[in-house]
Backbone as CSV, one residue per row, in Angstrom:
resi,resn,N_x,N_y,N_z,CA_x,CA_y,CA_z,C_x,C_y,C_z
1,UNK,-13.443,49.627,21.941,-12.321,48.704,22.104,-12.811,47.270,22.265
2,UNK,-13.982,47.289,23.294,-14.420,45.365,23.394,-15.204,45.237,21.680
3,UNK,-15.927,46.557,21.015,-16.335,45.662,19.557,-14.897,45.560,19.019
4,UNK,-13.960,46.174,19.390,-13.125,46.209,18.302,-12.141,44.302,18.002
5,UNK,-12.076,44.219,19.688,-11.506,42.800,20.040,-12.319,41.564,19.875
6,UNK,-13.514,41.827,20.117,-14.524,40.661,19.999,-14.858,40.649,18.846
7,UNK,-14.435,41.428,17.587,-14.309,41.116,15.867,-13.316,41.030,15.489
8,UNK,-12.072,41.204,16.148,-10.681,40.395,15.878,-10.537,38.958,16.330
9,UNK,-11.093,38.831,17.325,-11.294,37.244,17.851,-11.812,36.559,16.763
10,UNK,-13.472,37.077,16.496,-14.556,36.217,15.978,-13.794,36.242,14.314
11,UNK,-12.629,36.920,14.172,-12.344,36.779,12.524,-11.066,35.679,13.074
12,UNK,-10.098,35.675,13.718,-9.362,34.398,14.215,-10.133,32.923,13.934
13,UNK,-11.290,33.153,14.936,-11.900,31.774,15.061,-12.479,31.539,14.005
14,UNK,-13.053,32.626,12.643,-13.573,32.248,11.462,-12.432,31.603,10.646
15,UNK,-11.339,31.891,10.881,-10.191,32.259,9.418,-9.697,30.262,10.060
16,UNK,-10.184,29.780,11.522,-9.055,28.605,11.958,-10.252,27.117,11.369
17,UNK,-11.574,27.857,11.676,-12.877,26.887,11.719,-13.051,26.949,9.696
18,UNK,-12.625,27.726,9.292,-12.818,28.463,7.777,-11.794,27.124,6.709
19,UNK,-10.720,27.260,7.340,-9.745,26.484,6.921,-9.502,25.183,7.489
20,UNK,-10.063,24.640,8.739,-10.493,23.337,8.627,-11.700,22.434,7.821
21,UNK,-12.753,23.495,7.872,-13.502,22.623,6.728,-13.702,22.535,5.323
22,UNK,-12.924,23.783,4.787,-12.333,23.932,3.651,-11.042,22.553,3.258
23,UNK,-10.171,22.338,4.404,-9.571,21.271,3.994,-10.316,19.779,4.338
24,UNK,-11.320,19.545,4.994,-12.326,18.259,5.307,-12.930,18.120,3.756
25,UNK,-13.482,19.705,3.295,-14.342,19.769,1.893,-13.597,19.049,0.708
26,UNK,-12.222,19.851,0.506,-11.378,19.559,-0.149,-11.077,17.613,-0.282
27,UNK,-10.715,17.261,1.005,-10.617,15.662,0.850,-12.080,15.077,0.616
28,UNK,-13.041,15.760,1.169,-13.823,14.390,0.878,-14.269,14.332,-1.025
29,UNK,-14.221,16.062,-1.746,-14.609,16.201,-3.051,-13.680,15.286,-3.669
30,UNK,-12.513,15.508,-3.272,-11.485,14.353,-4.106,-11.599,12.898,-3.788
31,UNK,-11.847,12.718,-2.407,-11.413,10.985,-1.999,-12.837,10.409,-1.991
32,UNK,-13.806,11.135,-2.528,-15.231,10.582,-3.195,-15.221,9.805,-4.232
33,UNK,-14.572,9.882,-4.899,-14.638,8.903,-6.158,-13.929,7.780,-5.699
34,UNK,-12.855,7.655,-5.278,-11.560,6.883,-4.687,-12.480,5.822,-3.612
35,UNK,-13.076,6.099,-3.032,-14.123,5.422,-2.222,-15.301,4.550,-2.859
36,UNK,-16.066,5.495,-3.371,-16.719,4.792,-4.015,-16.290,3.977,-5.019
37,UNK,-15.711,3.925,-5.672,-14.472,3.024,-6.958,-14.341,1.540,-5.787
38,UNK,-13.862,2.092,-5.006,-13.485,1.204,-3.645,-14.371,-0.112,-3.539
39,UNK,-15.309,0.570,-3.060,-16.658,0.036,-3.007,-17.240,-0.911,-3.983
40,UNK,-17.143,-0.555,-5.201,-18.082,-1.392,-5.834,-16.983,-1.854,-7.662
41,UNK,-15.582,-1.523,-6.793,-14.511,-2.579,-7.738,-14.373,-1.825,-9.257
42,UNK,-14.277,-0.286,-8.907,-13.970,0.364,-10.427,-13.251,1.666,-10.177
43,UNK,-11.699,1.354,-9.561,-11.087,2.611,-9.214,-11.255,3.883,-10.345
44,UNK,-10.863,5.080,-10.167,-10.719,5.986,-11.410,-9.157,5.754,-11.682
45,UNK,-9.109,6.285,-13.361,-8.196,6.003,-14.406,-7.374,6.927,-14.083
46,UNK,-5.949,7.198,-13.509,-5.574,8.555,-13.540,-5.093,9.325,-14.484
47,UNK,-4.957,8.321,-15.610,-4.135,9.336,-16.255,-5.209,9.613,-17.480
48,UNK,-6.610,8.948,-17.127,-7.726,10.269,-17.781,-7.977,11.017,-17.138
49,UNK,-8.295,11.051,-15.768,-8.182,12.480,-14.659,-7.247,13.275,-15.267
50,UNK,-5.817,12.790,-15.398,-4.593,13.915,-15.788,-5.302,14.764,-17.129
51,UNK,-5.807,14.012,-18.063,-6.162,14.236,-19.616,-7.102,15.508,-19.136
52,UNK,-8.143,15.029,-18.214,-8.951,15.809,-18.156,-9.044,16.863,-17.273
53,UNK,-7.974,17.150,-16.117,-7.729,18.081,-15.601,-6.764,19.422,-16.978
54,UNK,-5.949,18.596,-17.487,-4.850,19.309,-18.425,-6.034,20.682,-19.208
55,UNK,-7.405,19.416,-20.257,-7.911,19.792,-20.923,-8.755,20.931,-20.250
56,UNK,-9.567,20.759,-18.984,-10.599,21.530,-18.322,-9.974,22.266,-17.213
57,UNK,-9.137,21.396,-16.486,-8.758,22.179,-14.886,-8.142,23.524,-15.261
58,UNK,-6.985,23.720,-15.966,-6.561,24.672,-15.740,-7.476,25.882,-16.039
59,UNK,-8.152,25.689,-16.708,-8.624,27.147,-17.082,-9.602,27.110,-15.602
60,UNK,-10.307,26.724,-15.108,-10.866,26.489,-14.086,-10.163,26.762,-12.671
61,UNK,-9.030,26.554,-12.817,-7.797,27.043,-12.155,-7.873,28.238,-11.812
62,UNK,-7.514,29.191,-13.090,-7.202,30.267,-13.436,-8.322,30.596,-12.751
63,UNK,-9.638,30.435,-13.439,-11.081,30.940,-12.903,-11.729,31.406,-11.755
64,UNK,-10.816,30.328,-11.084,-11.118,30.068,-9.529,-10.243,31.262,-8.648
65,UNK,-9.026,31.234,-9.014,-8.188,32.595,-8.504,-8.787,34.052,-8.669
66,UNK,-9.391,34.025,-9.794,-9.886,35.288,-10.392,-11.293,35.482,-9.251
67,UNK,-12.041,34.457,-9.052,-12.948,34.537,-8.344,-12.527,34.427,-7.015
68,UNK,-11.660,34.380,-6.059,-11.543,34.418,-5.306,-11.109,35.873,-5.080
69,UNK,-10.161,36.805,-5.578,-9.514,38.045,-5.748,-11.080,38.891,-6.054
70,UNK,-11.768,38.705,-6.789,-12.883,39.067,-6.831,-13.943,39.033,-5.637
71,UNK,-14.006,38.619,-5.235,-15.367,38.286,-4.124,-15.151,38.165,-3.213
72,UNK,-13.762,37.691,-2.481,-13.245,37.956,-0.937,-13.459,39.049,-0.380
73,UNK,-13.213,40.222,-1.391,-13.354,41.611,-0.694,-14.867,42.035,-0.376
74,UNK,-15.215,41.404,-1.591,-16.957,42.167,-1.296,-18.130,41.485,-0.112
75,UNK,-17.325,39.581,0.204,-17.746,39.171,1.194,-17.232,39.438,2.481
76,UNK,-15.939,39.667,2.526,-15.515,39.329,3.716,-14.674,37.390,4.106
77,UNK,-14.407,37.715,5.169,-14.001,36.209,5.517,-15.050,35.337,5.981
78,UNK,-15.943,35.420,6.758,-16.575,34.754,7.146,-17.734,33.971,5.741
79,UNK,-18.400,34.647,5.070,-19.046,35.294,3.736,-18.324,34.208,2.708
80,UNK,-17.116,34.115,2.596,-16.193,33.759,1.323,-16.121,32.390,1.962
81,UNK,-15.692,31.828,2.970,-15.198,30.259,3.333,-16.789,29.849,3.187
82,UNK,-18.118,30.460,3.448,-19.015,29.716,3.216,-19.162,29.793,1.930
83,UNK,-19.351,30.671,1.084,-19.735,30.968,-0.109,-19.114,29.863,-0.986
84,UNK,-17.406,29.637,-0.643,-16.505,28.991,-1.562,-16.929,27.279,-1.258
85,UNK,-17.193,27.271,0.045,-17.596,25.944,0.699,-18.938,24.749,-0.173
86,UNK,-19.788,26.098,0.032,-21.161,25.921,-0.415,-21.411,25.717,-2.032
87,UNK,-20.245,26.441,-2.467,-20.440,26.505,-4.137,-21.969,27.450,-4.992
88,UNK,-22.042,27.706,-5.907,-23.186,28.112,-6.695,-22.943,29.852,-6.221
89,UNK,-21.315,29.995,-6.631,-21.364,31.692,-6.466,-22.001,32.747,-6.793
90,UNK,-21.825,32.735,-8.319,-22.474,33.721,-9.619,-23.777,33.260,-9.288
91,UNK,-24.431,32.202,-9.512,-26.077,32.536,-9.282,-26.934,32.688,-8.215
92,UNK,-26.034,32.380,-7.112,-26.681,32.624,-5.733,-26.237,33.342,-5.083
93,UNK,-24.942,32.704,-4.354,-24.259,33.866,-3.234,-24.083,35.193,-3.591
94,UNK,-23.843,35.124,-4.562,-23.479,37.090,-4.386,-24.439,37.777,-4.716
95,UNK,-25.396,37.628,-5.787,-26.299,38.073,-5.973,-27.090,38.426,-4.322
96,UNK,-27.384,36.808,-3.408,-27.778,37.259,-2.057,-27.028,38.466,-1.254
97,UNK,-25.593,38.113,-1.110,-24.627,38.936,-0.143,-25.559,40.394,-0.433
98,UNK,-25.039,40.711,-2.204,-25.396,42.158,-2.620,-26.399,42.401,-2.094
99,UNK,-27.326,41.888,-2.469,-28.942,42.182,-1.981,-28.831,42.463,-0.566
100,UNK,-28.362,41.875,-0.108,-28.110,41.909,1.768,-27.837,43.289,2.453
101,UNK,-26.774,43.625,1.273,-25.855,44.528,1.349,-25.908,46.105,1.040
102,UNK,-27.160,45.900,0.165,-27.746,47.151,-0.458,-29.160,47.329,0.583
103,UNK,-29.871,45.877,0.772,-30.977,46.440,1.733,-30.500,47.214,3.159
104,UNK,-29.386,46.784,3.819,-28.875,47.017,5.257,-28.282,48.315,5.325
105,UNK,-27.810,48.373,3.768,-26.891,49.578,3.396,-25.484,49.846,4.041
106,UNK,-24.900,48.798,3.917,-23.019,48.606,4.665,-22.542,48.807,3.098
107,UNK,-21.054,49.270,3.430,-19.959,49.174,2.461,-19.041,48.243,2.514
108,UNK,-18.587,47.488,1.378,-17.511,47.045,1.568,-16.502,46.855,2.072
109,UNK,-15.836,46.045,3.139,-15.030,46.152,3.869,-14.960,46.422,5.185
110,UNK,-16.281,46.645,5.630,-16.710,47.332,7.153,-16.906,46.102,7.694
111,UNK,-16.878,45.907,9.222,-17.799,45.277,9.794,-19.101,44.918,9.998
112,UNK,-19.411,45.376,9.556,-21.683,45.584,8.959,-21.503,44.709,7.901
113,UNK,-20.773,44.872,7.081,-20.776,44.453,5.540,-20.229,43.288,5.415
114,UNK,-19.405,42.476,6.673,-19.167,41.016,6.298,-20.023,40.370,7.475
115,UNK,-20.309,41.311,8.509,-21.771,40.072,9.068,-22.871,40.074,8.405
116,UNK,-23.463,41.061,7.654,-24.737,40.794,7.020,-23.937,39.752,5.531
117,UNK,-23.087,40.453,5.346,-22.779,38.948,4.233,-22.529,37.575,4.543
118,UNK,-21.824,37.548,5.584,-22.141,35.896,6.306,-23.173,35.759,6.755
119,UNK,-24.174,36.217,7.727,-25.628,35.846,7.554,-26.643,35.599,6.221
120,UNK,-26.409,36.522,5.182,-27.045,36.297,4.411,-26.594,35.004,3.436
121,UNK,-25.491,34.750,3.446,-24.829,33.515,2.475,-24.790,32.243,3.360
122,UNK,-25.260,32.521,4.560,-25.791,31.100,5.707,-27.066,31.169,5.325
123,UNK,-28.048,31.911,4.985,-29.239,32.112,5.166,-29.956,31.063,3.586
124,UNK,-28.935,31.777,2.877,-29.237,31.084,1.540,-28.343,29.664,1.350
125,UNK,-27.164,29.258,1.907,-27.183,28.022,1.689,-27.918,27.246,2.835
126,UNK,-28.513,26.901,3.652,-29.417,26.658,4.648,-30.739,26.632,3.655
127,UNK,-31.356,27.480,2.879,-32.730,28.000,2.255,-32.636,26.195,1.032
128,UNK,-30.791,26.507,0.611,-30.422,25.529,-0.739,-30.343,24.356,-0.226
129,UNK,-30.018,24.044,0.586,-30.032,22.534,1.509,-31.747,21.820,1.752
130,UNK,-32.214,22.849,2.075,-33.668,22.308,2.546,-34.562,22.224,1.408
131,UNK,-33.817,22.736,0.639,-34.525,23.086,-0.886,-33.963,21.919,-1.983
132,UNK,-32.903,21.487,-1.496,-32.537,20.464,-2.224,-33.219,19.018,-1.571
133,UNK,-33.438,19.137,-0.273,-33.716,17.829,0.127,-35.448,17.405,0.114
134,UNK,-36.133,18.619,-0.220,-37.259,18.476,-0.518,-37.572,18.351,-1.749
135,UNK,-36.868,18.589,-3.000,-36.626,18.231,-4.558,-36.095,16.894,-4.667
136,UNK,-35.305,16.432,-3.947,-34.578,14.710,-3.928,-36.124,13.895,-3.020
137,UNK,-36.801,14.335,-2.232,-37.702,13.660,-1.215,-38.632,13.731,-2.350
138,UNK,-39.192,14.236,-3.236,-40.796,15.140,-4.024,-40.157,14.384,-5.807
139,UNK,-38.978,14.309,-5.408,-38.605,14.606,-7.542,-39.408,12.847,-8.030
140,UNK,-39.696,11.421,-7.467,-40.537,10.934,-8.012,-41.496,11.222,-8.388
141,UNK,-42.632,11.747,-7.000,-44.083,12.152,-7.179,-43.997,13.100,-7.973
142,UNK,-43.372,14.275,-8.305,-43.634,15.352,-9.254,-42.849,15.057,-10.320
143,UNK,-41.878,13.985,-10.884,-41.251,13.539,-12.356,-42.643,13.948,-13.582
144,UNK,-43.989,13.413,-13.426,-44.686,13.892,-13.904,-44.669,15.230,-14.690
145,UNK,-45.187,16.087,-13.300,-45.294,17.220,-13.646,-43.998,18.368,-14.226
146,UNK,-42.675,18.007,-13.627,-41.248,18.395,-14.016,-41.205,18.212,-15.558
147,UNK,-41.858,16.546,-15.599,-41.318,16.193,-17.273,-42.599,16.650,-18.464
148,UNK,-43.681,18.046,-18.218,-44.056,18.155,-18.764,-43.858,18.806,-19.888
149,UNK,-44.417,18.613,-21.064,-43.905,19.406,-22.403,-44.504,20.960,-22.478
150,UNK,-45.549,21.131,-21.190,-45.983,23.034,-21.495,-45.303,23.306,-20.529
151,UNK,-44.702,23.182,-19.597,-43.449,23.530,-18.253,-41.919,23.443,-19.022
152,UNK,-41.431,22.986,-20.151,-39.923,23.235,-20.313,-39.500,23.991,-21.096
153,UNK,-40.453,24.752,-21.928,-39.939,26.295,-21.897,-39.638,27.043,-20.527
154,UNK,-40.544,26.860,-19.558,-40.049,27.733,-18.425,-38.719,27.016,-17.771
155,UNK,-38.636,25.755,-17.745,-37.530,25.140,-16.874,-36.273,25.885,-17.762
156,UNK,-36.232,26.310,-19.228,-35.249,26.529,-19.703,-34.767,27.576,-19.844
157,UNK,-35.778,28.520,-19.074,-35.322,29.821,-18.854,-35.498,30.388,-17.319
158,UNK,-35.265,29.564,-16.664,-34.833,30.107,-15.217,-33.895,31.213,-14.878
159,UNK,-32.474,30.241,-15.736,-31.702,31.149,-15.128,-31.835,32.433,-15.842
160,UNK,-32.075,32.604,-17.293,-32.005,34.250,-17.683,-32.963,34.844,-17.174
161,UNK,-34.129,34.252,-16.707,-35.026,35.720,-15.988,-34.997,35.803,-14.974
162,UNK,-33.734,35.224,-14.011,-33.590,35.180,-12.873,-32.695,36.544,-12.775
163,UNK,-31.509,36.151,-13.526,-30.444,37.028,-13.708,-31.033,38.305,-14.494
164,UNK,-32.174,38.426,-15.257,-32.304,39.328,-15.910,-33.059,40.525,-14.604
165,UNK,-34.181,40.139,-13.733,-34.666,40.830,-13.308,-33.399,41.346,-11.823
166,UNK,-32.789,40.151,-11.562,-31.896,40.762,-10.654,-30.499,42.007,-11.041
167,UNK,-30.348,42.052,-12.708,-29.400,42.416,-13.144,-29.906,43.824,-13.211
168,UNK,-31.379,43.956,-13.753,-32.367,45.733,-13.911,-31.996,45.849,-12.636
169,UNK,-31.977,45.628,-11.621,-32.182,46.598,-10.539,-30.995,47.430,-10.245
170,UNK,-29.527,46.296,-10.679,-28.296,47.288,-10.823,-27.977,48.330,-12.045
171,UNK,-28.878,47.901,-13.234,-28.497,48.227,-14.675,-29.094,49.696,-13.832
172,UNK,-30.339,49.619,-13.636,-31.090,51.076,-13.807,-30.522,52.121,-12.789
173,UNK,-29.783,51.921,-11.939,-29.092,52.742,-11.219,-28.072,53.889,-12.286
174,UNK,-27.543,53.229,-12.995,-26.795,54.220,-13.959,-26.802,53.587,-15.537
175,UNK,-27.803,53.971,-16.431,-28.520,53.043,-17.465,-26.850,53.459,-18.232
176,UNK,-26.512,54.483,-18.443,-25.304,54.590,-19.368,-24.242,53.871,-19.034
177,UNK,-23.718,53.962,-17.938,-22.418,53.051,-17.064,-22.731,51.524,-18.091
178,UNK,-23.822,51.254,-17.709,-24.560,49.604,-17.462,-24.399,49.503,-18.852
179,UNK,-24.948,50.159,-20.190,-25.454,49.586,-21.450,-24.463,49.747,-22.238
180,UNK,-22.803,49.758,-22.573,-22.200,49.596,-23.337,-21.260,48.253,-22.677
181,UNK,-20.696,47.952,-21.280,-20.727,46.816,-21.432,-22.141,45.484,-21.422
182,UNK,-22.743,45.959,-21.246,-24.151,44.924,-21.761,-23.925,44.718,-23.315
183,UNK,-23.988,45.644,-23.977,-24.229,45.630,-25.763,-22.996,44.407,-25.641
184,UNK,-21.679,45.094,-25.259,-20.275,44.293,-25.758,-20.346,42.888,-25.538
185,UNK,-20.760,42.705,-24.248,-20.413,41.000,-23.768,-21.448,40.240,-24.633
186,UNK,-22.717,40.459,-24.873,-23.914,40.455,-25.875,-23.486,40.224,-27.316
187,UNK,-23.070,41.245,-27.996,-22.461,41.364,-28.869,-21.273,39.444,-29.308
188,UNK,-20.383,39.549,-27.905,-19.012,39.144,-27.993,-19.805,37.436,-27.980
189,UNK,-21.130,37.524,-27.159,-21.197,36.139,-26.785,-22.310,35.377,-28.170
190,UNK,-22.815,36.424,-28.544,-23.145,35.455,-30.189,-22.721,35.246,-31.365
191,UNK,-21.516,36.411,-31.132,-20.495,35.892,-32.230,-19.649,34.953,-31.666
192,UNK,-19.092,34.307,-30.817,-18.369,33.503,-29.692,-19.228,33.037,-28.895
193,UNK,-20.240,31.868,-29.359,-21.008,31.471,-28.113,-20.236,30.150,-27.083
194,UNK,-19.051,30.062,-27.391,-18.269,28.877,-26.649,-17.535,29.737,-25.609
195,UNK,-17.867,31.106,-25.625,-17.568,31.828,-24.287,-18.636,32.047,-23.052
196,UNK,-19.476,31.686,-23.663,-20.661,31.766,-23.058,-20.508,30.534,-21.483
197,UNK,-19.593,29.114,-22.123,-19.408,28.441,-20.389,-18.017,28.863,-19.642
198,UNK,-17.546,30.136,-20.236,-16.418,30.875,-19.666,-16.542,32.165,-18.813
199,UNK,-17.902,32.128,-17.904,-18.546,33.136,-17.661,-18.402,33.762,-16.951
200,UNK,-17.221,33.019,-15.741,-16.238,33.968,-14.777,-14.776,34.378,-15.138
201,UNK,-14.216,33.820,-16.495,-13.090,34.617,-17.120,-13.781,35.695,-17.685
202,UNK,-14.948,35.945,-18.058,-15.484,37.217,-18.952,-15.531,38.316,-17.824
203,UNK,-15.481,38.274,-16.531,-15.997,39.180,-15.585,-14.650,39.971,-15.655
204,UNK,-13.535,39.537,-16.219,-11.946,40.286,-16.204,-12.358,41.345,-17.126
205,UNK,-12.536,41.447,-18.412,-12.884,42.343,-19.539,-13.791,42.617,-19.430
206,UNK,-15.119,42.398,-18.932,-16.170,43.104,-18.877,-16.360,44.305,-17.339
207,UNK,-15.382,43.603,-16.340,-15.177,44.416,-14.868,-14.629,45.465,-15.551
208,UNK,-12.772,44.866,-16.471,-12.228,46.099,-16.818,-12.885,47.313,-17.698
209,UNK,-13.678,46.820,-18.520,-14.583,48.103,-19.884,-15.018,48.993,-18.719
210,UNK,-16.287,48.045,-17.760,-16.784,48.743,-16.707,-16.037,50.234,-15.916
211,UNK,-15.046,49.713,-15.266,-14.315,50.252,-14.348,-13.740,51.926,-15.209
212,UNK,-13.158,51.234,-16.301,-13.173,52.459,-17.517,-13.524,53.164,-17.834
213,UNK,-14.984,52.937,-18.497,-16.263,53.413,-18.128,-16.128,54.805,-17.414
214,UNK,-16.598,54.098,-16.317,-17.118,54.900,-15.046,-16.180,55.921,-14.656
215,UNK,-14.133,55.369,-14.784,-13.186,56.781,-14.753,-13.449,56.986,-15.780
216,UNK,-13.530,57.808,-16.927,-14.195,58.557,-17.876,-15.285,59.060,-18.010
217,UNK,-16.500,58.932,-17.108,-17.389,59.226,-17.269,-17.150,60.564,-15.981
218,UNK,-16.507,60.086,-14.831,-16.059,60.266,-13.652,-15.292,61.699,-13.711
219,UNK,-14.393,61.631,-14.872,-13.126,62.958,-14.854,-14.042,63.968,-15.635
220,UNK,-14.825,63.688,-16.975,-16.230,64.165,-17.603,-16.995,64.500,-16.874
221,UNK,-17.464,64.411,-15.835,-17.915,64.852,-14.569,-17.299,66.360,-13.850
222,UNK,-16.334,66.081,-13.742,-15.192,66.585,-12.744,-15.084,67.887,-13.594
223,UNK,-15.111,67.320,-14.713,-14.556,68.967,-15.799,-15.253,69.463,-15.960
224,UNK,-16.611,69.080,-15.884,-17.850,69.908,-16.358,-18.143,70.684,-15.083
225,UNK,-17.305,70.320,-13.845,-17.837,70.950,-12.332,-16.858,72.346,-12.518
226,UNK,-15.595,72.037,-13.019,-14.698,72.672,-12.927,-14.672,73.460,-14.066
């Protein structure tokens, strides 16, 4: 009964502290430009903002809902106001949470499973902060070495062998589940490579094939028991 109250509290005081700096975040991302414009005598245009929200926001919109319905559950509350706060979802936070989540071994939705996901998504934006301020402190002295011509093949493949070796460790758990939506999105994204910066609307059709998948593979299972 006291864990049960002292994690109804501590989700109160997350959900009140969650949504104040979510709305501090919110004004300062917007009233950043407005300021600085301020400052140095070059307000922004609004009605190219309008142009360019019309042209980009909405789908980004959309994106953003989808990712939130998506990843709230698997973080938790505490987990999600940082995650959403912090930004750099798809290549950091969740990938960490999961990892967190599979080493500790919690399920979704438990209490285990949104403190190790808020520790671990503090752990890594904390890791990204100190990591950024030592790349902004270092990026003269090493411009050199950054701007070399035998180093930008590797700079240009960070992110796929980042994502690639973190992606085997889920693929190989069930290689069949994993390799027909792999082929498809693969497939979908070099015949359509302008889907390729649409990479959290693809998680809708590639979650759904998935999910499919797996009930069919699942009842195929079931019948062969039966």
């Amino acid at each position: 009964m006291k864990n049960t109250e002292f994690f109804d509290k501590y989700n109160r005081n997350t959900h009140i502290l969650g949504r104040i700096v979510s709305a501090v975040t919110l004004v300062l991302l917007i009233g950043a430009p407005f300021v600085i414009g301020g400052f140095i005598g070059a307000m922004p245009n609004l009605s190219a903002v309008a142009k360019g929200f019309i042209s980009v926001g909405l789908v980004w919109t959309v994106s953003s809902v989808v990712e939130f319905l998506i990843y709230t559950p698997m973080l938790g509350s505490g987990g999600s106001y940082l995650a959403f706060i912090t930004g750099n979802l798809i290549n950091m936070k969740i990938p960490c949470a999961m990892n967190a989540k599979e080493i500790a071994g919690t399920k979704s939705g438990t209490t285990e499973n949104e403190i190790v996901s808020t520790l671990s998504i503090a752990s890594s934006s904390l890791t990204t902060i100190v990591i950024l301020a030592l790349g902004v402190l270092l990026l003269v002295p090493l411009q050199p070495v950054l701007q070399s011509p035998v180093l930008q093949p590797a700079f240009e493949n960070v992110v796929p062998a980042l994502f690639g070796a973190m992606a085997y460790k889920y693929f190989r758990k069930n290689i069949k589940l994993a390799l027909v939506p792999l082929l498809v999105m693969s497939v979908l994204f070099v015949l359509v490579p302008a889907l390729i910066s649409q990479t959290s609307m693809m998680i809708i059709p590639s979650g759904a094939l998935t999910i499919g998948l797996a009930f069919l593979l699942f009842k195929k299972n079931r019948s062969a028991e039966g």
